[in-house]
C-alpha positions as CSV (number, residue, x, y, z in Angstrom):
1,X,-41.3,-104.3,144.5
2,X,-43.2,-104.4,147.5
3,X,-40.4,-104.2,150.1
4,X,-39.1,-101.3,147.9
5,X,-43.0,-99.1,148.2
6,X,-42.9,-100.4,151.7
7,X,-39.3,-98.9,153.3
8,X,-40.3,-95.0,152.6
9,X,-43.2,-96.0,155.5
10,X,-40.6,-97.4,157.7
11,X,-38.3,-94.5,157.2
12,X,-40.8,-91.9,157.6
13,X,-42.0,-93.6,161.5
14,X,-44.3,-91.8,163.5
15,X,-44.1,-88.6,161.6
16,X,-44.6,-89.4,158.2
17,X,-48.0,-91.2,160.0
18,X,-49.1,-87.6,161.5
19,X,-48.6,-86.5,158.2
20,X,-50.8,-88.6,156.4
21,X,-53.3,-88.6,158.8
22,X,-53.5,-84.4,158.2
23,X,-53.5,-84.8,154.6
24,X,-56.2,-87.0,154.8
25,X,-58.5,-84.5,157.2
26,X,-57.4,-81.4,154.7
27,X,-58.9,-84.1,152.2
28,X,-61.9,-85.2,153.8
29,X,-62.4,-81.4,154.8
30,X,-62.4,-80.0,151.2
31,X,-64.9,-82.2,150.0
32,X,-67.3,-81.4,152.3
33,X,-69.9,-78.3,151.7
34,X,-69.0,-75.4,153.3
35,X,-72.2,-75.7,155.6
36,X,-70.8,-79.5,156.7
37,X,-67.7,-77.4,157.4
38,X,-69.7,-74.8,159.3
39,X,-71.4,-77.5,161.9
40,X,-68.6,-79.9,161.8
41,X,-67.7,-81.4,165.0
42,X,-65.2,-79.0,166.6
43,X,-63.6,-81.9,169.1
44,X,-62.2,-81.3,172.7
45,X,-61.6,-77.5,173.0
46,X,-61.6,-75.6,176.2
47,X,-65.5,-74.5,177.1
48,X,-65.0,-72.2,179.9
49,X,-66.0,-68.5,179.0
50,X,-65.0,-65.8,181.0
51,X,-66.4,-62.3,180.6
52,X,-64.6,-59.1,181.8
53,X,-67.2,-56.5,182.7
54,X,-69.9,-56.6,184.5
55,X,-71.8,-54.1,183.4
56,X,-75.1,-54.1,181.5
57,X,-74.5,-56.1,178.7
58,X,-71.8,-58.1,180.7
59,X,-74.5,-58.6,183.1
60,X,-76.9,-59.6,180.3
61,X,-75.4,-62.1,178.2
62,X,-73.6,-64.2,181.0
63,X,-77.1,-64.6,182.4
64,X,-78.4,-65.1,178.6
65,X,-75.7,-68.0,178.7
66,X,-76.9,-70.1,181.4
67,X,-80.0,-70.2,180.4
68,X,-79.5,-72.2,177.3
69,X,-79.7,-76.2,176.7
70,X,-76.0,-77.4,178.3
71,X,-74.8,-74.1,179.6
72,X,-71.1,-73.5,178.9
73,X,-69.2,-73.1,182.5
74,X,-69.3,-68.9,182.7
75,X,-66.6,-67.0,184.8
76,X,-67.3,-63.1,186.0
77,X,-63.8,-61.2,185.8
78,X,-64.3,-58.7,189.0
79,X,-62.1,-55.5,189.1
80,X,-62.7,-54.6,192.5
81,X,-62.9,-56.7,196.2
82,X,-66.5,-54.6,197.0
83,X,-67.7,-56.3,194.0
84,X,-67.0,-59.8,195.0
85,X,-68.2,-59.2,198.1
86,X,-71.6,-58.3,196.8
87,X,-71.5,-61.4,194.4
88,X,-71.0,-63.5,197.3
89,X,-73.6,-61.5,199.0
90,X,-76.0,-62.0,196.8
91,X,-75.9,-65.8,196.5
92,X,-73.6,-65.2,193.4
93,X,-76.8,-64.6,190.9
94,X,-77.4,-62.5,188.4
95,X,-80.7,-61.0,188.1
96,X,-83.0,-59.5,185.0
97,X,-86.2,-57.9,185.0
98,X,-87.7,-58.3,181.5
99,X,-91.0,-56.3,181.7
100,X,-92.8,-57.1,184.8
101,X,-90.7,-60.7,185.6
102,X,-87.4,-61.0,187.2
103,X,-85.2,-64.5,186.9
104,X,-82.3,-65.0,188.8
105,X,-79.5,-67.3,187.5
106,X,-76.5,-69.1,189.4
107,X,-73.9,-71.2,188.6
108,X,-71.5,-68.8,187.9
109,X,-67.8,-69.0,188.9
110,X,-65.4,-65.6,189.8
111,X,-62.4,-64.1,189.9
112,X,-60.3,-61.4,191.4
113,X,-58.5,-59.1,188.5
114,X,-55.0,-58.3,190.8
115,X,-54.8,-54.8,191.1
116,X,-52.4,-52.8,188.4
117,X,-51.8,-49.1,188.6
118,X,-50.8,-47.2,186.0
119,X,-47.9,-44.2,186.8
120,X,-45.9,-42.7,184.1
121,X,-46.8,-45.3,181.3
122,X,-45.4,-47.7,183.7
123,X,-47.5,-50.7,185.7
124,X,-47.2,-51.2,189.3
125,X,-48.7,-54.0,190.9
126,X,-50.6,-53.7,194.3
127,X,-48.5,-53.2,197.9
128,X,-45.6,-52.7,195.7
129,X,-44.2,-48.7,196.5
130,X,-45.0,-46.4,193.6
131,X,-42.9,-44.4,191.4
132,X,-43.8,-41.2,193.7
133,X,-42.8,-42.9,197.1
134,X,-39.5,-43.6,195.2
135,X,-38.5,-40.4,193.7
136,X,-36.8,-37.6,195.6
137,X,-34.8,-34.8,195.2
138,X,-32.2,-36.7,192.9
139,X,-34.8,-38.1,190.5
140,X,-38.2,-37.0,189.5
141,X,-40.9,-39.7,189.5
142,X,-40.8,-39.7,185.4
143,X,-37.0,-40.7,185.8
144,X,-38.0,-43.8,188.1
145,X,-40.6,-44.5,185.6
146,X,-38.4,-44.4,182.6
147,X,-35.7,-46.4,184.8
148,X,-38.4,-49.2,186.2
149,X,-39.6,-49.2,181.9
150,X,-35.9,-50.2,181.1
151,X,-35.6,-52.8,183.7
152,X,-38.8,-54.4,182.9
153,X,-37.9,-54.2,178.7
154,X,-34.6,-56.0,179.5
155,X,-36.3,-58.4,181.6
156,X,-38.6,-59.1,178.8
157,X,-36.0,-59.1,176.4
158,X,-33.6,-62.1,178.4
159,X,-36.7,-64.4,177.5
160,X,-36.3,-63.1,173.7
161,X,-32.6,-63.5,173.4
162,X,-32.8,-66.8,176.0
163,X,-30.9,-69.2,173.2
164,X,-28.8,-65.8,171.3
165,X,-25.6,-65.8,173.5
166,X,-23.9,-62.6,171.9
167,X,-27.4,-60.9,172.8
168,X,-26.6,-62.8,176.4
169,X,-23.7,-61.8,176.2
170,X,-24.9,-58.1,175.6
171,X,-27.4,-58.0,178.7
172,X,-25.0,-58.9,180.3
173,X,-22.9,-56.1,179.6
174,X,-25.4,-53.5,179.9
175,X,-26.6,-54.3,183.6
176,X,-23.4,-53.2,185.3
177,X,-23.7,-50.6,183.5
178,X,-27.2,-49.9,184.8
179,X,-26.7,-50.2,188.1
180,X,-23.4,-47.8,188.5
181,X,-25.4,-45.1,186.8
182,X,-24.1,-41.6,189.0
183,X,-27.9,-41.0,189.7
184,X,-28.0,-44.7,192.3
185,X,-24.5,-45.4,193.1
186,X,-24.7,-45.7,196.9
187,X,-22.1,-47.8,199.3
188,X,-25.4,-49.5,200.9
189,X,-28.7,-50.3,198.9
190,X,-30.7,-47.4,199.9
191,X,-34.6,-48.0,201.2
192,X,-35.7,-46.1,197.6
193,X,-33.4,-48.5,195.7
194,X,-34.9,-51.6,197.3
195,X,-38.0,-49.9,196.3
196,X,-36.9,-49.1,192.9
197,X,-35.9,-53.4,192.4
198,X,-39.1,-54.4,193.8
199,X,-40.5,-53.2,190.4
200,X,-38.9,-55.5,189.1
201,X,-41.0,-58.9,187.6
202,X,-39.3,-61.4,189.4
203,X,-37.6,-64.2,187.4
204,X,-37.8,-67.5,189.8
205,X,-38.5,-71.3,189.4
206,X,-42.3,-72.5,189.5
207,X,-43.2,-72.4,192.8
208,X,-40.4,-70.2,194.6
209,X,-40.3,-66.8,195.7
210,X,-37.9,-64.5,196.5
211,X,-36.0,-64.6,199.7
212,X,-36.1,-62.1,202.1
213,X,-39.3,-60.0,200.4
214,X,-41.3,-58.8,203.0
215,X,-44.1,-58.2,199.9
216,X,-43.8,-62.2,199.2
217,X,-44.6,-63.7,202.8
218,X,-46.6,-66.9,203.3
219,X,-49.7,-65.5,204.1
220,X,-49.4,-63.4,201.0
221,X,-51.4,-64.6,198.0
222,X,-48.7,-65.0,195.0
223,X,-49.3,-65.7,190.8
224,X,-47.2,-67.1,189.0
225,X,-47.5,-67.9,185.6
226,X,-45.9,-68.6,182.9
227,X,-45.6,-65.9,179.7
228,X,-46.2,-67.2,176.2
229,X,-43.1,-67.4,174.8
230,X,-41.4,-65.7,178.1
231,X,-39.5,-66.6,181.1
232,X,-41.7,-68.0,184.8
233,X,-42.6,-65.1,186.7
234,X,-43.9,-64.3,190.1
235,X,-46.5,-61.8,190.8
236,X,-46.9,-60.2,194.0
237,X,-50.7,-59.6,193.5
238,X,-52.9,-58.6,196.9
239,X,-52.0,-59.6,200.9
240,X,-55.1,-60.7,202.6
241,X,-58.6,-59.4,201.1
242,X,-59.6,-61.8,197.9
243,X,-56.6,-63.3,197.4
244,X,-58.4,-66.7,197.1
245,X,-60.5,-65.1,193.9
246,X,-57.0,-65.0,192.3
247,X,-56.2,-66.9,188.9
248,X,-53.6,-67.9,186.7
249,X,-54.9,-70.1,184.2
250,X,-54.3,-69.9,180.5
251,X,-58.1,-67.9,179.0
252,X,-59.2,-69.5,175.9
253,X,-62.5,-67.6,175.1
254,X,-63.0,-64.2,176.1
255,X,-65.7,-61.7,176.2
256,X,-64.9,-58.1,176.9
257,X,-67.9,-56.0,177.8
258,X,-66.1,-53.2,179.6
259,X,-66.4,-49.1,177.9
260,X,-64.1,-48.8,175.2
261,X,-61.7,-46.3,177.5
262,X,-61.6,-49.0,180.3
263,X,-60.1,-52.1,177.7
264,X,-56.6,-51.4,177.5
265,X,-55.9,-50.9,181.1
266,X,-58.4,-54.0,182.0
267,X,-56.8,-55.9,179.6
268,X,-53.6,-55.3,180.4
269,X,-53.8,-57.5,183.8
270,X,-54.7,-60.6,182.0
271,X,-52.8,-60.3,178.9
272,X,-50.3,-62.9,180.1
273,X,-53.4,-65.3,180.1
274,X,-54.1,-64.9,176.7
275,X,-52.6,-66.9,173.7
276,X,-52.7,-67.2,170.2
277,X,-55.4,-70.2,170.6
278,X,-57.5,-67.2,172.9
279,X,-60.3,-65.6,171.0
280,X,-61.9,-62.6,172.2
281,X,-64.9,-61.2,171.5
282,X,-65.7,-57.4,171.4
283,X,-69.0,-56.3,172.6
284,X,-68.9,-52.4,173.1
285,X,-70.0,-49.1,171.7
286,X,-67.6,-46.9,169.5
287,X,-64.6,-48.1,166.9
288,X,-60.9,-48.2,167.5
289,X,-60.6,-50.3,170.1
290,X,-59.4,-53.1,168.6
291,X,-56.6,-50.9,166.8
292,X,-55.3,-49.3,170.7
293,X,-55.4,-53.3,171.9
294,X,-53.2,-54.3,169.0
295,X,-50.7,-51.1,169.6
296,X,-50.6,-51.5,173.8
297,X,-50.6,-54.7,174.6
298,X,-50.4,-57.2,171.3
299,X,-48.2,-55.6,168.9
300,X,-47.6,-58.8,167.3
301,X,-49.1,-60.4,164.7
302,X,-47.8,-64.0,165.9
303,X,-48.5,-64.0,169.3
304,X,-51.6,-62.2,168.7
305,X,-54.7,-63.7,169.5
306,X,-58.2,-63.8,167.5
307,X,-60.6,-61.5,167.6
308,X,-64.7,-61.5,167.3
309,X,-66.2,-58.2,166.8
310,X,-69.9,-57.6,167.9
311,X,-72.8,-54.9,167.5
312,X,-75.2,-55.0,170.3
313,X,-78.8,-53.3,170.0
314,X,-80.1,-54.7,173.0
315,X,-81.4,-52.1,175.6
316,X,-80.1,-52.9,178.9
317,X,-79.9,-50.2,182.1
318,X,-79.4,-50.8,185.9
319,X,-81.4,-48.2,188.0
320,X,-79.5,-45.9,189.9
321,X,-81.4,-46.5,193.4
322,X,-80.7,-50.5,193.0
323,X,-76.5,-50.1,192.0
324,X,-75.4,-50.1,195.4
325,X,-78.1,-52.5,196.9
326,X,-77.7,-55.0,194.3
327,X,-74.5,-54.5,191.7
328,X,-75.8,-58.0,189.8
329,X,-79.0,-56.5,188.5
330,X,-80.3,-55.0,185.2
331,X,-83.3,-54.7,183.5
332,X,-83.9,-55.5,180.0
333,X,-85.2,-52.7,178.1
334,X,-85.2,-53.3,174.7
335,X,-84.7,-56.2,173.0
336,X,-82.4,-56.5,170.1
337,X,-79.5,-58.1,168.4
338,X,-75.8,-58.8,168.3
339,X,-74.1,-58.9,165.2
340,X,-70.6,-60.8,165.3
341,X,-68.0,-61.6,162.7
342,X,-64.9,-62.7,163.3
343,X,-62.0,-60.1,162.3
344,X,-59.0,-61.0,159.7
345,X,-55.8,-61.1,160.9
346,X,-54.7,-58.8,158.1
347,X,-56.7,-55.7,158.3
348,X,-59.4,-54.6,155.3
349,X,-58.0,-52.6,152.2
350,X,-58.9,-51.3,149.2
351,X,-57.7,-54.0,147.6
352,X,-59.9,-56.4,149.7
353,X,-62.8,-58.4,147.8
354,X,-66.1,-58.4,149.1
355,X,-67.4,-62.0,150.3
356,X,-70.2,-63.1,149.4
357,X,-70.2,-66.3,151.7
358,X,-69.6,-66.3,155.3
359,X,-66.0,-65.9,156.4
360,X,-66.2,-69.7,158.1
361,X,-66.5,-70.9,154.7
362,X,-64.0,-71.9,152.1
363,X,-65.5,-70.9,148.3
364,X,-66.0,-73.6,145.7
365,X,-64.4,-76.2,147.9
366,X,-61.0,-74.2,148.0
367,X,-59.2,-74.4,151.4
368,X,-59.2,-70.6,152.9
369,X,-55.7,-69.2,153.5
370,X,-53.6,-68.4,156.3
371,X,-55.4,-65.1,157.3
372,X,-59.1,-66.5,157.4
373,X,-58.7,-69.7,158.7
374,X,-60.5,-70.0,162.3
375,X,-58.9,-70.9,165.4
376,X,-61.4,-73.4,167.4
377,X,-62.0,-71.1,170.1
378,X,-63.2,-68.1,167.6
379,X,-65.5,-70.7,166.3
380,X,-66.7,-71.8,169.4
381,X,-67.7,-68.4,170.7
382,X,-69.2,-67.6,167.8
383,X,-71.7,-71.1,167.8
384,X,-72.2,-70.2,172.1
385,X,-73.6,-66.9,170.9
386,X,-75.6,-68.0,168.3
387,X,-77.1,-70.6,169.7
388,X,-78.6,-68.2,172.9
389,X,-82.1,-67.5,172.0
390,X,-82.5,-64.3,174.0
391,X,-79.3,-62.0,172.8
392,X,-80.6,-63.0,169.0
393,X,-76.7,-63.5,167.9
394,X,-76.4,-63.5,164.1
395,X,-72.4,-64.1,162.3
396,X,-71.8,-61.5,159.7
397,X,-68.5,-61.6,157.0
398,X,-66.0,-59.2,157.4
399,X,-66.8,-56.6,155.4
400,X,-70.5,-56.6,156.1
401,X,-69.7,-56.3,159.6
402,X,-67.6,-52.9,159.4
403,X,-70.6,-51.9,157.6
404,X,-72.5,-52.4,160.2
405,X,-70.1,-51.0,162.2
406,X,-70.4,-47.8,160.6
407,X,-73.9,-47.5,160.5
408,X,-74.2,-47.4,164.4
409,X,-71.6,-45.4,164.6
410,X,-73.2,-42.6,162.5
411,X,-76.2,-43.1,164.8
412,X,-74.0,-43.0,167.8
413,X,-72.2,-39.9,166.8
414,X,-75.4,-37.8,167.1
415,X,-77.4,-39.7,169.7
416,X,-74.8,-39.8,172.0
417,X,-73.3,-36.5,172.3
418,X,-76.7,-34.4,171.8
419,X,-78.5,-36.1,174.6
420,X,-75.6,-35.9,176.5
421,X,-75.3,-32.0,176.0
422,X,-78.6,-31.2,176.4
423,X,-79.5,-33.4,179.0
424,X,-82.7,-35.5,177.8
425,X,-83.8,-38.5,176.6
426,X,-83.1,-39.7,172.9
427,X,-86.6,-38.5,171.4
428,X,-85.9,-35.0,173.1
429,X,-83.4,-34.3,169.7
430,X,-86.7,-35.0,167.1
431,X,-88.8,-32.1,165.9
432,X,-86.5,-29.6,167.0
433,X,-85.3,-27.7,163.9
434,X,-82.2,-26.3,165.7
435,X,-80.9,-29.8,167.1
436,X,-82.1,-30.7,163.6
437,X,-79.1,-28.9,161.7
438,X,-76.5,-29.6,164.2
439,X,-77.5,-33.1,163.4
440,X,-77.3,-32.7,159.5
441,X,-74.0,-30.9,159.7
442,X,-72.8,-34.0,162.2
443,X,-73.7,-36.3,159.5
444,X,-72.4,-34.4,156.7
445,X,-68.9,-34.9,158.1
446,X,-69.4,-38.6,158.9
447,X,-70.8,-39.3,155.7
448,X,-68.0,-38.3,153.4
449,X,-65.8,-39.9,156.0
450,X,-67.5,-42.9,155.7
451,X,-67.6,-42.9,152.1
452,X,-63.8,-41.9,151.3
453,X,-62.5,-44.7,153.2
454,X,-60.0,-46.9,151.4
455,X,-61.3,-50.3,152.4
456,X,-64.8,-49.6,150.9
457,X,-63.7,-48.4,148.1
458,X,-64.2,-51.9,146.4
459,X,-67.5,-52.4,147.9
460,X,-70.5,-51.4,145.4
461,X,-73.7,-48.7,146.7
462,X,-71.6,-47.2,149.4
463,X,-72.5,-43.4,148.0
464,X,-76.1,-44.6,148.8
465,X,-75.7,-46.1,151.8
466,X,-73.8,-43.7,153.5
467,X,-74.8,-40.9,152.1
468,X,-76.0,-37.8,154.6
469,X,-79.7,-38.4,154.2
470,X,-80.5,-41.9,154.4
471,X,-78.2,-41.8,157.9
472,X,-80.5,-39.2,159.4
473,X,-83.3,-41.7,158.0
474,X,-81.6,-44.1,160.8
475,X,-80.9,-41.3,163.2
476,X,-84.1,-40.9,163.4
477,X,-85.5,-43.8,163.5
478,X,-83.5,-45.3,166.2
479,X,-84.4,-42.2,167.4
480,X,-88.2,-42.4,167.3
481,X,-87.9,-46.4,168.5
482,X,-85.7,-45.1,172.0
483,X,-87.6,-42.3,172.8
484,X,-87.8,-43.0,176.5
485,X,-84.2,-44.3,176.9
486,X,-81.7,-42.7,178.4
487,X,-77.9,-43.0,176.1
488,X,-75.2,-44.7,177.7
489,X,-73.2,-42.0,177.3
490,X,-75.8,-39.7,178.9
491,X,-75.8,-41.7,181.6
492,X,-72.0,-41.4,182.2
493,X,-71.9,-38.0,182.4
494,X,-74.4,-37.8,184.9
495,X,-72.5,-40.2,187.0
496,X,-69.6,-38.4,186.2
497,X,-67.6,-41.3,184.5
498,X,-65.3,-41.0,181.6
499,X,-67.5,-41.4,178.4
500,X,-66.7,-43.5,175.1
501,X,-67.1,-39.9,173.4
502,X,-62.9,-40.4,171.4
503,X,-64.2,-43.9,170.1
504,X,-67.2,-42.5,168.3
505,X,-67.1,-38.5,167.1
506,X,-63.2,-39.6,168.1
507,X,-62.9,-42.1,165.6
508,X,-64.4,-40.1,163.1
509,X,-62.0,-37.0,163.4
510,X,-58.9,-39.2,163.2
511,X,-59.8,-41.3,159.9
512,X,-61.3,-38.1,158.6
513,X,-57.5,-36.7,158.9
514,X,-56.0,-39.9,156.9
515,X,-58.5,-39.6,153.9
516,X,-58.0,-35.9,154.0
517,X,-61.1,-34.3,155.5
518,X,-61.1,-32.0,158.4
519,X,-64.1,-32.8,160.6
520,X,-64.7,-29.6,162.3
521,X,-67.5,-30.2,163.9
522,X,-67.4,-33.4,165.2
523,X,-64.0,-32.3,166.7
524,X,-66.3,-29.1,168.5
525,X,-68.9,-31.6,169.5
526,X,-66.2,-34.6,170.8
527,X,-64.4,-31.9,172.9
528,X,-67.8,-29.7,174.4
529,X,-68.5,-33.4,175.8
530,X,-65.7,-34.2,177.4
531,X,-65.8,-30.4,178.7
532,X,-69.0,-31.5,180.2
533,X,-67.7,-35.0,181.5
534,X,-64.9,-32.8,183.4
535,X,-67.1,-30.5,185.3
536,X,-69.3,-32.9,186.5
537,X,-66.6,-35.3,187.7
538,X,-65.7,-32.4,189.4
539,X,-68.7,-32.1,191.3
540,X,-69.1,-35.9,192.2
541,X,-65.1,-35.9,193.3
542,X,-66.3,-32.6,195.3
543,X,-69.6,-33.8,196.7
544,X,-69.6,-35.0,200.3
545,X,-71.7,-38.5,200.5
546,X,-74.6,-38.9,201.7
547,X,-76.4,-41.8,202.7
548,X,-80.3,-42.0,202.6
């Protein structure tokens, strides 16, 4: 009998070992309580944060970060060589006035974000020609765009089809094809076809370069890196300036501060160092953002990777006359608090239940499913957070999070835009009675929006909390409470950026249209802002500098 129970273990090996030593964690993790689960020992994960924008709040919470008991190691994602050259100019500190004291921080490390334009809907990396040096009489610079969008799918899709050979075999088929198209046949490789392959990403060995590209000399900084779940690829990403500031390495935890109409594109020249182990955290005004991600740049659900939503109320502005002096400097308004949940990988419906424990938690000792279960790093981000005394950082569920969500947004959508229109502070729209019923006609919109959407539906005292009056209650209180601050959105027009307008008043028009309500005036208020935004980018684009 017992060499008979004992030849299964044999035949199993190492395997069958791995598997029993699982089974026993899933045991040991059941029958703990789901606030053992919640400060369980999380093991060896990556610790590195970086944070891509360094705005205010960018500004604010990696300072915040290493200022706590056994800092993380913080890295600043820069988008531009003047900005690392001020870093480095300025003893690479970050400094923040709270009232009347000022502490500067260090120990921060940096990188370069390589340069990516966008022409056409197509990328095109830095020293590389663009789609309008190209084009000619023959073909318009949309056609080279649409042609280099080809090349770069298949390219894409060889790393797909890598073990199909019929799909091989089809690749194969089609690129003769391609290149004997009667727009580009030429005897000789013309100089705007050379042009036209250098678009191309570069399939080579780790390591290696192309031979004979001028753009890939030995004094010219080159990443390569290696796609999740695609083929090696070199990167032709700056000659000279910064190139020392450039990375590769795989990002694990992620915190994206940037305006919502900056994420895609900033993004987009990291994406390849993301995974489905990465979590990244959302800090930003507005809604939608996370949708435009998932449609540009994730699309699937597999090699997606998490996401941690949060709601900042902390007041943070850099003065004009210090920006230029001193880019690494912000002052502390208002202090407030960050809300943070981290988001299912299936998106809220009406069908959805609301939880009544926190999402990190499995209910009556059940293990959670597929769709809440935590990667480590999501975890992690959300215990780093937490655990920093002066952002306040408190981990909502799901669906008291979108809540949340839409609260501020509600308070947003009038704040913003009216201050930005009129040109005043936030308590300049109180105890005026005809800002008052602009407001009140705002709201009325947002409030049946708010209430007809299908993933609240399950959720009980949404008519009350939504309704139209008690979010003019918070309108103006946040209202009365910010008085003397200036909205972010104000501010953006003055400096003639693009404002986060389409991801607040914007949001609301387009889920107003899938439940069925036309939101008039939101529309009217979203486009007299953007109206606004125009002319003065006109006049800063026009103005000739001055230096005092």
């Amino acid at each position: 009998m017992d060499a008979k129970t004992s030849t299964p273990q044999h035949e199993d090996g190492e395997g069958g070992g791995d598997r029993v030593v699982k089974e026993d964690e899933t045991r040991s993790q059941r029958s703990r309580s789901p606030i053992d689960r919640q400060y369980a020992s999380q093991g060896d994960i990556p610790k590195r944060i970086h944070i891509l924008g360094t705005g205010s709040i960018g500004k604010l919470v990696a300072h915040s970060l290493k200022g706590i008991a056994d800092p993380p190691p913080v890295t600043l994602l820069l988008h531009r060589y003047p900005l690392l050259k001020a870093f480095e100019r300025g003893n690479k500190q970050i400094t923040i006035q709270d009232d009347d004291q000022s502490v500067s921080r260090g120990g921060f490390e940096y990188e370069l974000l390589p340069e990516v334009r966008k022409q056409h809907g197509v990328e095109v990396q830095k020293n590389l020609p663009d789609v309008y040096d190209i084009a000619g009489e023959d073909l318009r610079p949309h056609k080279i765009a649409e042609r280099v969008r080809e090349r770069q799918t298949s390219q894409d899709g060889k790393a797909a089809v890598e073990h199909d050979p019929s799909a091989n075999e089809q690749v194969a088929q089609e690129a003769p094809a391609e290149q004997h198209e009667p727009e580009l046949e030429v005897q000789k490789p013309s100089v705007d076809q050379e042009a036209l392959e250098r678009h191309e990403d570069v399939e080579q060995p780790k390591g290696e370069v192309a031979a004979g590209d001028p753009h890939t000399a030995e004094d010219t900084p080159i990443a390569e890196y290696q796609p999740f779940g695609g083929p090696s690829r070199v990167y032709n990403t700056s000659r000279g300036k910064g190139g020392y500031a450039y990375s590769s390495d795989a990002i694990h935890n992620l915190i994206v501060t940037t305006k919502a109409a900056y994420t895609v594109p900033a993004l987009s020249t990291i994406r390849h160092r993301l995974t489905p182990e990465s979590t990244i955290c959302f800090l930003q005004n507005g809604m939608g953002v996370v949708d435009n991600v998932n449609k540009e740049l994730f699309p699937d659900p597999a090699t997606r990777p998490s996401y941690v939503q949060g709601i900042v109320t902390h007041g943070v502005n850099v003065p004009p006359e210090v920006t230029e002096r001193n880019p690494f400097f912000a002052v502390h308004a208002g202090h407030g608090t960050i809300a943070l949940g981290v988001l299912p990988r299936t998106p809220l419906s009406a069908s959805s239940e609301p939880a009544d424990t926190p999402a990190s938690s499995d209910t009556d000792g059940k293990p959670a499913s597929e769709n809440e279960k935590w990667v480590p790093s999501a975890r992690y981000i959300l215990r780093t957070l937490t655990r920093t005394p002066v952002l306040c950082a408190v981990g909502f569920t799901p669906t008291e999070l979108l809540q949340l969500q839409l609260e501020k947004l509600a308070v947003n959508s009038v704040l913003n835009p009216l201050t930005s229109l009129i040109d005043a502070r936030n308590g300049q729209i109180l105890y005026n009675f005809a800002l008052t019923r602009t407001m009140r006609l705002l709201l009325a919109e947002t409030s049946l929006v708010i209430r007809s959407l299908p993933e609240l539906q399950s959720i009980p005292n949404i008519s009350t909390r939504f309704s139209a009056e008690r979010l003019e209650m918070l309108v103006v209180s946040v209202a009365n409470k910010t008085k003397d601050n200036i909205s972010s959105m104000l501010a953006d027009v003055r400096a003639g950026r693009k404002t986060e307008i389409e991801f607040i008043n914007g949001y609301i028009v387009r889920r107003g249209e899938e439940v069925g309500v036309k939101c008039v005036v939101n529309y009217g208020i979203m486009q007299t802002v953007v109206g606004k935004a125009m002319v003065t980018q006109r006049e800063v684009r026009d103005a000739v500098p001055l230096q005092r």
